[in-house]
C-alpha positions as CSV (number, residue, x, y, z in Angstrom):
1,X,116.7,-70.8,219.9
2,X,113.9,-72.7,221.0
3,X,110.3,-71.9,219.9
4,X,107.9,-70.6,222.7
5,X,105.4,-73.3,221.1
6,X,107.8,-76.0,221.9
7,X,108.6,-75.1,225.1
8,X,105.1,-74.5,226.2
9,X,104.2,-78.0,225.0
10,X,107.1,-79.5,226.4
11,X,106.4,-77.7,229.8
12,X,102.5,-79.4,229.6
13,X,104.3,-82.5,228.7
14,X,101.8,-83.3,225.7
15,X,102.0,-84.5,222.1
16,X,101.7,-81.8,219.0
17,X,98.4,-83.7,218.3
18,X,97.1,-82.7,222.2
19,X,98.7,-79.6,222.1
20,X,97.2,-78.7,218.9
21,X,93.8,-79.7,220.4
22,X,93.8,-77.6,223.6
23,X,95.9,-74.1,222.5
24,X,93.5,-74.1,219.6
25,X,95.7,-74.7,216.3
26,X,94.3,-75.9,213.5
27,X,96.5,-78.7,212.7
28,X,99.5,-80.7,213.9
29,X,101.2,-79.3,211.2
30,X,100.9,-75.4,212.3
31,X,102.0,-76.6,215.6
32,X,105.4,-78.2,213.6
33,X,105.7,-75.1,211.6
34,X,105.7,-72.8,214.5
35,X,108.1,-75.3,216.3
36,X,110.5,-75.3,213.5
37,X,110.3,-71.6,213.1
38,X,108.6,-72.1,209.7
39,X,106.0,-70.1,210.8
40,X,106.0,-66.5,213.0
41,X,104.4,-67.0,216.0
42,X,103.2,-63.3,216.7
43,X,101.6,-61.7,219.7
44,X,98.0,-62.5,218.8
45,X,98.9,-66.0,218.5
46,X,100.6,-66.3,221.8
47,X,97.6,-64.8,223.2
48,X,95.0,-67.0,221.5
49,X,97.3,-69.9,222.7
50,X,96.7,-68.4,226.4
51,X,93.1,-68.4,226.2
52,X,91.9,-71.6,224.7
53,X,94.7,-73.4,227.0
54,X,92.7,-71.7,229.9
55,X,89.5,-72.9,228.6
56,X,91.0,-76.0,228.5
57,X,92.3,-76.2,232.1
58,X,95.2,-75.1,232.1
59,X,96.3,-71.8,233.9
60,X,98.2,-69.5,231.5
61,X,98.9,-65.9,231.8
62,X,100.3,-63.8,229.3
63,X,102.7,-61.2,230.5
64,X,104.5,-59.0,228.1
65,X,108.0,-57.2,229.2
66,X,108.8,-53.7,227.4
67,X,112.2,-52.4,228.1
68,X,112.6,-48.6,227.1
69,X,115.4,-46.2,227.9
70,X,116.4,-48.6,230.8
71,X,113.1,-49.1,232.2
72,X,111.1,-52.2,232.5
73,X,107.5,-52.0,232.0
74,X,105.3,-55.3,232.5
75,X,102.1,-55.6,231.2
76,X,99.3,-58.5,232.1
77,X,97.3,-58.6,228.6
């Protein structure tokens, strides 16, 4: 399983040291944990991710699918 980190990077075609820079990580190194699964990458995360890559030019949208009893419900957070 690829991480979402990795293949939001990949898709923006940057380096971990860019990436890092403009989703708003700390280090290199949190962006290698989280792309090695060494670290969870939770929903606040993803959506901290989101927002500082907007800021940074990029237009992202977080959309969160919830599946219950059959039914589909998509929510723009």
């Amino acid at each position: 399983m690829l991480s979402i980190v990795k293949k939001l990077r990949e898709e923006l075609n940057l380096s971990q040291s860019k990436f890092a820079k403009v989703a708003g990580f700390n280090s290199i190194q949190q962006v290698s944990n989280l792309e090695n699964m060494r670290q969870n990458v939770g929903l606040g995360l993803i959506n901290k991710m989101v927002n500082n890559l907007n800021q940074n030019g990029h237009e992202a949208q977080l959309i969160v699918k919830v599946r219950i009893n059959g039914k589909s419900i998509r929510l723009k957070i």
